[in-house]
N, C-alpha and C positions, 0 to 999 in steps of 0.2 A: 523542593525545587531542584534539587540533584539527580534527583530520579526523572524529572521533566528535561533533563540539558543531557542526560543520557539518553535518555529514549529517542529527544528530538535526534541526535549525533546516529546513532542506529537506524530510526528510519532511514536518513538519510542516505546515508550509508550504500542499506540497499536497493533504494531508488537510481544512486548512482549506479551502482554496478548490473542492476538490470536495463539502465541505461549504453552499455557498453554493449548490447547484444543490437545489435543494427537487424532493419529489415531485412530479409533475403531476397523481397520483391521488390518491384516500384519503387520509384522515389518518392518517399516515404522517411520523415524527419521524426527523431523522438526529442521529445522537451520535459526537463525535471523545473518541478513548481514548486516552492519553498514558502509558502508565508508562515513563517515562524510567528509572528506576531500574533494573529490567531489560531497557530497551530493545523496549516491544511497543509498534506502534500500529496502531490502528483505527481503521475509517468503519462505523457500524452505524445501519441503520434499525429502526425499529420502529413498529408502528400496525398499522389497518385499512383494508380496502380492500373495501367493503359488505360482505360477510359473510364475509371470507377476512383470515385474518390475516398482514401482513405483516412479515418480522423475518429478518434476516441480514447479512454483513458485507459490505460493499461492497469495502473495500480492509483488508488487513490486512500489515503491515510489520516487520519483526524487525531489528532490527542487533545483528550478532554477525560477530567474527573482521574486525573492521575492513570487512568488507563490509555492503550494503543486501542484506537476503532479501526478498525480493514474494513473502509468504506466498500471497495469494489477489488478483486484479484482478479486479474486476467491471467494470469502465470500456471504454469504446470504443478511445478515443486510447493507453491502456496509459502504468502508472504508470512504466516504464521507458524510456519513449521521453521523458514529461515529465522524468524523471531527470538522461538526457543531455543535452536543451537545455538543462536546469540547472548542465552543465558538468560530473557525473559521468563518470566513465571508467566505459566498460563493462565493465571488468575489477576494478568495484566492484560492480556488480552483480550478485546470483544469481536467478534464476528460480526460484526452490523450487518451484512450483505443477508445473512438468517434473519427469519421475522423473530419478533421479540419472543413468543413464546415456545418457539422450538431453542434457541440456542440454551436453553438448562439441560438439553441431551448431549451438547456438545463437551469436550472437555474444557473449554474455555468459560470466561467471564462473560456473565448475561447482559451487564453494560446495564444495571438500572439506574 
């Protein structure tokens, strides 16, 4: 359970601080999503951008089975690499965004 109150503190973490990276366009709102309860979190934009609207998840994060899942990475630098300088073992993390049978090529956890 230590290891789940850590991990949740660390998502979070960096959902916050990729939260502090504001749009460069449009108005355009970022929102962090926390349901610790069942373990989901979110980085979600929303706004406009002149006449095109803008709205999708930027980063979205699961923990289940004592692992971290990277439901979706929208980021450059990759939420898994911030992960491990974090001091995560890579065999805490799962890739989910990879179909199940390619992530065994990956150096991460295959999330069975």
């Amino acid at each position: 359970m230590e290891k789940l109150t850590h991990y949740r503190q660390l998502v979070q973490q960096i959902l916050t601080e990729h939260n502090q990276h504001k749009s460069a366009y449009g108005d355009v709102e970022q929102y962090t999503l926390f349901d610790e309860k069942d373990d989901h979190y979110l980085l979600l934009s929303s706004g406009w951008y002149q006449y095109r609207r803008i709205y999708g998840c930027l980063i979205h994060i699961d923990l289940k089975d004592n692992k971290i899942w990277i439901q979706y990475d929208g980021t450059e630098v990759g939420v898994a690499n911030e992960l491990v300088s974090l001091g995560v073992p890579k065999q805490d993390i799962v890739l989910a965004f990879q179909a199940p049978y390619a992530r065994k090529y990956t150096e991460f956890a295959v999330g069975e």
